[in-house]
Backbone as CSV, one residue per row, in Angstrom:
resi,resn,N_x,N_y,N_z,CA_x,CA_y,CA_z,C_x,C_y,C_z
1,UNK,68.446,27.595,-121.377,68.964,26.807,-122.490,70.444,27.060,-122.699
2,UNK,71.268,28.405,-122.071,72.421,28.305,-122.565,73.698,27.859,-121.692
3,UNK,74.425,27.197,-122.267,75.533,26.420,-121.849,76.436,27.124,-121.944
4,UNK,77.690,26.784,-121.364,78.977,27.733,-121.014,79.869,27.510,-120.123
5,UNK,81.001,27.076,-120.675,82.160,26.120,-119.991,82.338,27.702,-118.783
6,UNK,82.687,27.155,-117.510,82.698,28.237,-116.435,84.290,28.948,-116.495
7,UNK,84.188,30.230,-116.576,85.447,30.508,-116.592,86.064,31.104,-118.507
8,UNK,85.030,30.367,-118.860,85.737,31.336,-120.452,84.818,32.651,-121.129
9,UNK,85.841,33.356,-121.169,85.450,34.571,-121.702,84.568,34.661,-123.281
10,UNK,83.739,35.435,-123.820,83.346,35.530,-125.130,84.474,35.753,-125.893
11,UNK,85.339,36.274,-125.310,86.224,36.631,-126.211,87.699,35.444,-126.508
12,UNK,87.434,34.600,-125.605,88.222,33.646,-126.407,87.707,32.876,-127.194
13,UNK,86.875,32.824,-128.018,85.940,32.375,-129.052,86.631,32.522,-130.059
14,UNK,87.395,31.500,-131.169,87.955,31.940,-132.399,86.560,33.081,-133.377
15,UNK,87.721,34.126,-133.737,86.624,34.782,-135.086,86.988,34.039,-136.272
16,UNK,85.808,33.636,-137.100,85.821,33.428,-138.302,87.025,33.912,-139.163
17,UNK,86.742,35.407,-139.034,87.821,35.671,-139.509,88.867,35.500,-139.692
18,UNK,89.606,34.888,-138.492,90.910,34.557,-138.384,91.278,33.045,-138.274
19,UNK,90.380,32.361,-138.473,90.414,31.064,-138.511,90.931,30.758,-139.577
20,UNK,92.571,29.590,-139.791,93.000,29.219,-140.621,92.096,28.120,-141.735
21,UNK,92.411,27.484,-142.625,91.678,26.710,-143.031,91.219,25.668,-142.332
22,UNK,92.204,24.961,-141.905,91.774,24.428,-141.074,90.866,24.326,-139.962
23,UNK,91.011,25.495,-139.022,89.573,25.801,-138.713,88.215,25.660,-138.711
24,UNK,88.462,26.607,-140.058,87.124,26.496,-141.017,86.740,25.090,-141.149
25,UNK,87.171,24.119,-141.210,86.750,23.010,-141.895,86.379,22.111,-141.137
26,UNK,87.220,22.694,-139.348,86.420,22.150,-138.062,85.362,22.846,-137.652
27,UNK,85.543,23.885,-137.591,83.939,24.417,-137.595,82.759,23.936,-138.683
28,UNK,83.135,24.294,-139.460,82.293,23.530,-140.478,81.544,22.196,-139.579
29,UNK,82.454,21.308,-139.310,81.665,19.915,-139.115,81.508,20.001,-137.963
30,UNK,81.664,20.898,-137.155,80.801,21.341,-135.936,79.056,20.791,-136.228
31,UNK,79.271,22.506,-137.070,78.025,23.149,-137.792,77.581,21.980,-138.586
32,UNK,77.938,20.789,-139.185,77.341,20.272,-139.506,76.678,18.817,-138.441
33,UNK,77.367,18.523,-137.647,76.831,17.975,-136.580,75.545,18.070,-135.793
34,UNK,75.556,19.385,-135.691,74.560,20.001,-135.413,73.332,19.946,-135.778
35,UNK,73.157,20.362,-137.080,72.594,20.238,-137.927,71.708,19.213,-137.762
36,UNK,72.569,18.038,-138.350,72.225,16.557,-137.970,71.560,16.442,-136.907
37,UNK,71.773,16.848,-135.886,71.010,16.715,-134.570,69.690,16.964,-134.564
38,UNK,69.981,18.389,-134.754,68.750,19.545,-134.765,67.528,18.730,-135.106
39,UNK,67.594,17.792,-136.436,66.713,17.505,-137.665,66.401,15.832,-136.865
40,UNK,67.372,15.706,-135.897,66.961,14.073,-135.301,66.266,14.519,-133.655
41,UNK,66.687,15.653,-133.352,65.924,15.309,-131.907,65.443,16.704,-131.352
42,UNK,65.512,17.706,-132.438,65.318,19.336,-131.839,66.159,19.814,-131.662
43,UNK,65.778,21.423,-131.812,66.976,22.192,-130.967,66.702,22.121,-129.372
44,UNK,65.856,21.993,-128.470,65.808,21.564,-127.438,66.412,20.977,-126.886
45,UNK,66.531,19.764,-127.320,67.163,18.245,-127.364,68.766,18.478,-127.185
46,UNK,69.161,19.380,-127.835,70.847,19.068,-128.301,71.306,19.635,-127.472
47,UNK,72.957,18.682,-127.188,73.083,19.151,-126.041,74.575,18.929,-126.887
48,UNK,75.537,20.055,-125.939,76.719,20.185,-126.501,77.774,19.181,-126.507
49,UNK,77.763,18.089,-125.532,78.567,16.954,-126.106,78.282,15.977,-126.423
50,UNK,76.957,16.206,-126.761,76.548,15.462,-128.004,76.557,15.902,-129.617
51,UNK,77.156,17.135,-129.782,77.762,17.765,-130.699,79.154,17.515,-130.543
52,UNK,80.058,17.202,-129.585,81.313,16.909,-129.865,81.589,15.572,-130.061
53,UNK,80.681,14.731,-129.608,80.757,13.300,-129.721,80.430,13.120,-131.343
54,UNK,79.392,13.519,-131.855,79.178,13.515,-133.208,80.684,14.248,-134.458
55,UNK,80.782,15.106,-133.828,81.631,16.145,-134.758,83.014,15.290,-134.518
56,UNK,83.263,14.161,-133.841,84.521,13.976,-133.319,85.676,14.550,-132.998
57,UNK,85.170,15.667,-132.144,85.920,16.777,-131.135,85.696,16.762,-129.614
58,UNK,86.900,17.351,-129.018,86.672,17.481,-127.589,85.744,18.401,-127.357
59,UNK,84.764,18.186,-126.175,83.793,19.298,-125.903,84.319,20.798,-125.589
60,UNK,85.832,20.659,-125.272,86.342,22.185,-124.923,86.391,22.781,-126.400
61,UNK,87.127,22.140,-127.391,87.241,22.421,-129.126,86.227,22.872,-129.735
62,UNK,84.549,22.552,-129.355,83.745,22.837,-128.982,83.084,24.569,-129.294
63,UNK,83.846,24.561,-127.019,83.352,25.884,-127.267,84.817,26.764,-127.586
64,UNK,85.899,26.142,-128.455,86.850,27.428,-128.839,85.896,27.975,-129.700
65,UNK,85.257,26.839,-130.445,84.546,27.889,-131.784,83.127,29.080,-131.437
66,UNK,82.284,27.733,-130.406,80.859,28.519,-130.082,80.904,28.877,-128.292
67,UNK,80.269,29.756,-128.032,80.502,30.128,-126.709,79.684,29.489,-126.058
68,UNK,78.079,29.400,-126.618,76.981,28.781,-125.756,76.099,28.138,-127.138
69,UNK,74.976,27.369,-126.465,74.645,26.648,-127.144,73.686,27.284,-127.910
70,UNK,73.496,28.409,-127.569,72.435,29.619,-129.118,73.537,29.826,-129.829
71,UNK,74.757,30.426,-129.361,75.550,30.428,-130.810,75.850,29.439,-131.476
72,UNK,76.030,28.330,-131.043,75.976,26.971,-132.302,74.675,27.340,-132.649
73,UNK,73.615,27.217,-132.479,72.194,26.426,-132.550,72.483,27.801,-133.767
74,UNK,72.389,29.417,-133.756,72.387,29.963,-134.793,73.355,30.045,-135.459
75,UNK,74.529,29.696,-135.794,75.328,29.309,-136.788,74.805,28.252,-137.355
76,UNK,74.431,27.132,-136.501,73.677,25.619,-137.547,72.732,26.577,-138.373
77,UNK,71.965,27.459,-137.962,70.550,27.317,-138.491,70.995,28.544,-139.818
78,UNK,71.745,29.366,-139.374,72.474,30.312,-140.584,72.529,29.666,-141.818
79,UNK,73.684,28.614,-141.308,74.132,27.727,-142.507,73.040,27.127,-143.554
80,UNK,72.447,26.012,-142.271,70.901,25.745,-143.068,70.574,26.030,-143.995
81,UNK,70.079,27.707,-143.526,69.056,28.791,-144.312,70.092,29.007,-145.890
82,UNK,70.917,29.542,-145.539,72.219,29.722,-146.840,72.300,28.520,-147.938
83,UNK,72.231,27.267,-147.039,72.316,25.974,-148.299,70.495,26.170,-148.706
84,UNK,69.694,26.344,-148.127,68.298,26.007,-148.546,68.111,26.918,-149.524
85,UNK,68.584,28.363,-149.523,68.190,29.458,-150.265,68.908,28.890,-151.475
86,UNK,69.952,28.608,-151.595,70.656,28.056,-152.808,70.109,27.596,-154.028
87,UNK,69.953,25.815,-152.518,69.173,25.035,-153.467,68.208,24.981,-154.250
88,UNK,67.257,25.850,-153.353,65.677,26.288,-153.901,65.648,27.426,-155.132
89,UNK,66.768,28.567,-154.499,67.044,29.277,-155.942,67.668,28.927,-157.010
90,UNK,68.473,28.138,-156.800,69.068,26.908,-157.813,68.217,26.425,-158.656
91,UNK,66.937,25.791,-157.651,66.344,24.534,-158.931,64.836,25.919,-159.295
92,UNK,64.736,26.680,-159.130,63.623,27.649,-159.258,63.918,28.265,-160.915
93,UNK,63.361,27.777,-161.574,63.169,28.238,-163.102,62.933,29.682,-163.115
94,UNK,63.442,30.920,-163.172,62.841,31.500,-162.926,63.714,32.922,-163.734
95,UNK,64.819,32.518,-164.764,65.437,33.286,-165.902,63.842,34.039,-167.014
96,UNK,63.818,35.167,-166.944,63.472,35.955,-168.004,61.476,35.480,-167.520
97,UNK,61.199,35.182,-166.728,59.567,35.013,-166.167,58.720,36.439,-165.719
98,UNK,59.760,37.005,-165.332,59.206,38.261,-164.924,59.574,38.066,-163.358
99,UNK,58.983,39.069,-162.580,59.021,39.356,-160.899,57.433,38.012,-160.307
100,UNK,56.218,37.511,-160.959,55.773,37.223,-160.395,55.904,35.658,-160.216
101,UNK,55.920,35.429,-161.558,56.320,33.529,-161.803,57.536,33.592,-161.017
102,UNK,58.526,34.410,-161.103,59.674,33.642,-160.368,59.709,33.738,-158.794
103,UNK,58.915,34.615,-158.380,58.993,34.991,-157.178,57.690,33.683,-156.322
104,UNK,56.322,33.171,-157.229,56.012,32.236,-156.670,56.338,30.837,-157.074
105,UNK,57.109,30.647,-158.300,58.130,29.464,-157.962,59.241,29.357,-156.475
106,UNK,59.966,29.921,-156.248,60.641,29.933,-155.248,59.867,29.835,-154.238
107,UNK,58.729,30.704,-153.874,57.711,30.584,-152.263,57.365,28.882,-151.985
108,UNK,56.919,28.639,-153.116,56.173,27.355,-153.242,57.444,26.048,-152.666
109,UNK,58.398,26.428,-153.711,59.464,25.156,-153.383,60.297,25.636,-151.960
110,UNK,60.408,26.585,-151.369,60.671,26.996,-150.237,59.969,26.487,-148.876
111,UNK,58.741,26.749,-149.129,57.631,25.966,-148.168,57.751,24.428,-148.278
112,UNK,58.188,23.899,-148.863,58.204,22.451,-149.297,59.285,21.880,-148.596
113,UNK,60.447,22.897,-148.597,61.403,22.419,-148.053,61.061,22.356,-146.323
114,UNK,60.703,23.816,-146.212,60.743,23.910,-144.553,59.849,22.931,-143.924
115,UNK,58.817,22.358,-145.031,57.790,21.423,-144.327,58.647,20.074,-144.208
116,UNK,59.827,19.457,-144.495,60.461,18.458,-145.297,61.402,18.417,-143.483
117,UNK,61.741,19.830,-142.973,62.520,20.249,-142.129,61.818,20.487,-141.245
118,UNK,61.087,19.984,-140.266,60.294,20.508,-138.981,61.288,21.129,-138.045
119,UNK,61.832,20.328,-137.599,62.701,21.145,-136.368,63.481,22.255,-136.952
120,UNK,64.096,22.104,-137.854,64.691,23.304,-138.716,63.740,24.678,-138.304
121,UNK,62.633,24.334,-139.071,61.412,25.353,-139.448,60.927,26.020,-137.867
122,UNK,61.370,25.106,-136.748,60.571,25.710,-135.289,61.851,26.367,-134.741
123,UNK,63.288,26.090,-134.987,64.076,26.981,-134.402,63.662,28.102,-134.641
124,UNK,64.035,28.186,-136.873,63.822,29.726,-137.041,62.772,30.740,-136.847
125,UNK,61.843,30.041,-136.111,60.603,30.720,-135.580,61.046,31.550,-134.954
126,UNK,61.332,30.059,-133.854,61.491,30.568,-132.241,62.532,31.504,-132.212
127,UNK,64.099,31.876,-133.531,65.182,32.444,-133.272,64.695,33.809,-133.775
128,UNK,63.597,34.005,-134.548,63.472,34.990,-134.465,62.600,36.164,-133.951
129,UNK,62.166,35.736,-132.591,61.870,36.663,-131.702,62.594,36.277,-130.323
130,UNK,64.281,35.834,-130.605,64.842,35.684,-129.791,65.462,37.418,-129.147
131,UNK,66.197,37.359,-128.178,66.471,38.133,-127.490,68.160,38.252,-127.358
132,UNK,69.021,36.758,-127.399,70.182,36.412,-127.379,71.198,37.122,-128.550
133,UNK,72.299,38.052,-128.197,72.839,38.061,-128.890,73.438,37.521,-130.324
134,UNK,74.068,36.313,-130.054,74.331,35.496,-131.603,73.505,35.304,-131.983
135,UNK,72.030,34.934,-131.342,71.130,34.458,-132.288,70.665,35.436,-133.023
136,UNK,70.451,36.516,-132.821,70.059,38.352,-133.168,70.870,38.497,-134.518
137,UNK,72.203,38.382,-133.957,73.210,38.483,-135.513,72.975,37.604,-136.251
138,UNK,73.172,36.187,-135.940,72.550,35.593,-137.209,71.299,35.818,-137.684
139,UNK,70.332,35.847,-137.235,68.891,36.306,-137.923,69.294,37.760,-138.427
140,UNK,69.964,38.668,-138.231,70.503,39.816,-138.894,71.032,39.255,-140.646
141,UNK,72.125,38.196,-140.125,73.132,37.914,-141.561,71.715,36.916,-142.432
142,UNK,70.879,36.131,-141.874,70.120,35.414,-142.783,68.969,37.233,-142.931
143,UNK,68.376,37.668,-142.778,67.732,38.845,-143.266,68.686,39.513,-144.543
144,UNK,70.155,39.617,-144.379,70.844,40.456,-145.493,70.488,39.331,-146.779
145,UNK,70.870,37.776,-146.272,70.693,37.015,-147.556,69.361,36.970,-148.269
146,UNK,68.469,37.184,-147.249,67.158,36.958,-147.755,66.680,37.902,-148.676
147,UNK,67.204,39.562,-148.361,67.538,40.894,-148.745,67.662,40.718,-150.063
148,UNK,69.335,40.032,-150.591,69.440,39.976,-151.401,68.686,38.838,-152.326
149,UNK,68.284,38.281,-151.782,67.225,37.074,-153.031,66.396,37.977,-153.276
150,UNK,65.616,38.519,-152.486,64.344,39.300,-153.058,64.458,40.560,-153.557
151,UNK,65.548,40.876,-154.284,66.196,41.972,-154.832,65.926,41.475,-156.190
152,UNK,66.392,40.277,-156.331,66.751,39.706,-157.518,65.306,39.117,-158.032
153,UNK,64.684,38.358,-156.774,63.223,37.658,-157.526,62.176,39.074,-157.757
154,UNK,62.673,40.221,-157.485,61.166,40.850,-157.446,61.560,41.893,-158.604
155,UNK,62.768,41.753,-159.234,63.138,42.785,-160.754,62.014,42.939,-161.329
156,UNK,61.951,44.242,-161.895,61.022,44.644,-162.732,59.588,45.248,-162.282
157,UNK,59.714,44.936,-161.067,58.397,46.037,-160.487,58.983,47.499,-159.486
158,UNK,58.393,48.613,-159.125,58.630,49.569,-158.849,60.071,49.440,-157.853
159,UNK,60.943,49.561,-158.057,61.798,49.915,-157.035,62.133,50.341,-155.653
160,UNK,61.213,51.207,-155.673,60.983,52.039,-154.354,59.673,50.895,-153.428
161,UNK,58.871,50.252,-154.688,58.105,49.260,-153.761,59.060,47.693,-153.326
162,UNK,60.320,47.418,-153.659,60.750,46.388,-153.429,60.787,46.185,-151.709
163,UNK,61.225,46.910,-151.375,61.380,46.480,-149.708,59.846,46.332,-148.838
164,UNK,58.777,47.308,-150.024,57.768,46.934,-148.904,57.145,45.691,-148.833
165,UNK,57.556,44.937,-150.617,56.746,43.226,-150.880,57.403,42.330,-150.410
166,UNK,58.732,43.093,-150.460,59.476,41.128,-149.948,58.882,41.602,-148.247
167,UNK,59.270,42.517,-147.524,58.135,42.698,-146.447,56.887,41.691,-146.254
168,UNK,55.668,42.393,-146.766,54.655,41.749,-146.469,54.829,40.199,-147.546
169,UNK,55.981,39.749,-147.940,55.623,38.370,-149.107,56.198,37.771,-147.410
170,UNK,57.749,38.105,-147.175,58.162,37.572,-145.554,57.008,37.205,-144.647
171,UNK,56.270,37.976,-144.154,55.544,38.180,-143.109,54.265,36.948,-143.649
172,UNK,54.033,37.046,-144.678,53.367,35.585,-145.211,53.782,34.229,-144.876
173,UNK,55.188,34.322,-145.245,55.818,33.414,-145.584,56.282,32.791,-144.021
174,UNK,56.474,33.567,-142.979,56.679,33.256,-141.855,55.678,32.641,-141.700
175,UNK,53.945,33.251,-141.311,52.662,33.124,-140.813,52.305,31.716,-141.322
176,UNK,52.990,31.480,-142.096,52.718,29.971,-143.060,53.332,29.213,-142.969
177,UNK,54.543,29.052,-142.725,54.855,28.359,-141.965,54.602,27.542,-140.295
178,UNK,54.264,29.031,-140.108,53.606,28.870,-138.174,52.718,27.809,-138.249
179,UNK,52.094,28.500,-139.338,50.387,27.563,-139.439,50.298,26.173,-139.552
180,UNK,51.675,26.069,-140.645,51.827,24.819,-140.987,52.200,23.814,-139.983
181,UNK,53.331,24.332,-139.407,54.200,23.533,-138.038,52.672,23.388,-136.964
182,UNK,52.190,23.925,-136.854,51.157,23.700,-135.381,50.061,23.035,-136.046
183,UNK,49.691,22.913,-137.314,48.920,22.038,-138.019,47.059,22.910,-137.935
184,UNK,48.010,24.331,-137.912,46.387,24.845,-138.044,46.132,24.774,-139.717
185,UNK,47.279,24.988,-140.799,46.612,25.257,-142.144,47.516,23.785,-142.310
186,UNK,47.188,22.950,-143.671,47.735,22.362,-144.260,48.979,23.053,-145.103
187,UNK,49.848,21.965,-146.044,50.836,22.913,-146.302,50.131,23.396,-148.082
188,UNK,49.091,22.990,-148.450,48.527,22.977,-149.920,48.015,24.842,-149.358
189,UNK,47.258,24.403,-148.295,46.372,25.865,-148.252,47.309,26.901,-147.756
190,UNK,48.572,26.700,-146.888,49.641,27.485,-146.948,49.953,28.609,-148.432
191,UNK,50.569,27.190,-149.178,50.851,27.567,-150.331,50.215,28.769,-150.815
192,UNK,48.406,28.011,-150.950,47.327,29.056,-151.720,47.806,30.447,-150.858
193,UNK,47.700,30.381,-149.719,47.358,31.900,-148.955,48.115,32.933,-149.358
194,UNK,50.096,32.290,-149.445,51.435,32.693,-149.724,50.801,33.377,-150.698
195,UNK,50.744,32.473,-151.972,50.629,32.926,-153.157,49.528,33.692,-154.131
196,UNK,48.420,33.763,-152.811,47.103,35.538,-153.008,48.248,36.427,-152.451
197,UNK,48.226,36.553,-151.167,49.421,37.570,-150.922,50.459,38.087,-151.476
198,UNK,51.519,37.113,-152.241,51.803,37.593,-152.805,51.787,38.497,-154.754
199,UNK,51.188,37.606,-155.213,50.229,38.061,-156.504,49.485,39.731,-156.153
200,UNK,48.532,39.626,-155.177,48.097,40.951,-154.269,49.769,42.051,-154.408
201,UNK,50.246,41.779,-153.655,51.457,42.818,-154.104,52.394,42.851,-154.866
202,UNK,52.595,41.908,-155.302,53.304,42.266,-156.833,52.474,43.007,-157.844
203,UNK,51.325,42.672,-157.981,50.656,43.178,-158.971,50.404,44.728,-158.386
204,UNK,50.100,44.996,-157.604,49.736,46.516,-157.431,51.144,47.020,-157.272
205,UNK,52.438,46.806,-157.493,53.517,47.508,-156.997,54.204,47.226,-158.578
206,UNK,53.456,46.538,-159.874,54.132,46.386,-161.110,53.987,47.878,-161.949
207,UNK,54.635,48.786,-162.532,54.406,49.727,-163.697,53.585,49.129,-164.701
């Protein structure tokens, strides 16, 4: 699957970091090209100048930003995850409820989304028992974000138990998805399963 103009180094890859605004704002619509794709024909499907044809860039402009086509494919899917967590924590009622209402408001409208997103939902499967460098780091940087949501949705129960629920609430939340995408569970009985599991450990990990 990975692509790679012959002859360029990883290291001529602009860093983020040092990318002027401008930059940023071509990468950006890289990453959002992509995106677009991803959600019309797979990550399979996409092919890199058909990301420059979309993004209206040269295919070399391309790879100044991404080296191969897992590092776009996990920068698209980074981004994704970052606007989805937002949105969903955004519209998730979930001021002064406690650790359990707010924590299965968010599961619920989360699953809704990824079901809304198929191809979305089968990259981040597949990216995360990838092997590829960028894709590794990004599933690293979406784990810190995820980190921090479930810091925040799971306040008020034992502390020392926080890392082990968003744990096993994750490991739900993946499995339910799986189920969903291959059409072994529906996404209603998803939901239900998510939300014994998680109820199951919130409640035994509350003071």
């Amino acid at each position: 699957m990975t692509a790679r103009i012959a002859g360029r180094a990883e290291g001529d890859v602009l860093s983020v970091a040092d990318m002027t605004s401008g930059q940023l704002v071509r990468r950006a619509k890289i990453v959002e090209a992509v995106i677009a794709l991803i959600n019309e024909v797979g990550a399979d499907a996409v092919q890199m100048r058909d990301v420059a044809q979309r993004s209206g860039v040269a295919l070399g402009t391309v790879y100044r930003y991404f080296n191969s086509k897992e590092h776009l494919l996990a920068a698209a899917l980074e981004d994704w995850q970052k606007r989805l967590t937002r949105r969903v924590a955004a519209a998730s009622d979930t001021a002064g409820v406690g650790p359990l209402p707010g924590t299965l408001d968010y599961l619920q409208r989360a699953q809704r989304a990824f079901h809304r997103n198929p191809n979305m939902t089968a990259l981040m499967l597949q990216a995360m028992t990838s092997t590829d460098p960028e894709t590794k780091t990004g599933i690293e940087h979406m784990a810190r974000t995820n980190t921090d949501l479930f810091d925040r949705l799971l306040e008020g129960i034992a502390p020392e138990s926080i890392p082990n629920v968003s744990f096993g609430v994750n490991a739900a939340l993946s499995s339910a998805l799986a189920a969903v995408l291959t059409g072994a569970l529906s996404l209603d009985q998803a939901v239900d399963r998510v939300e014994w599991v998680t109820r199951t450990l919130v409640d035994a990990a509350t003071p």
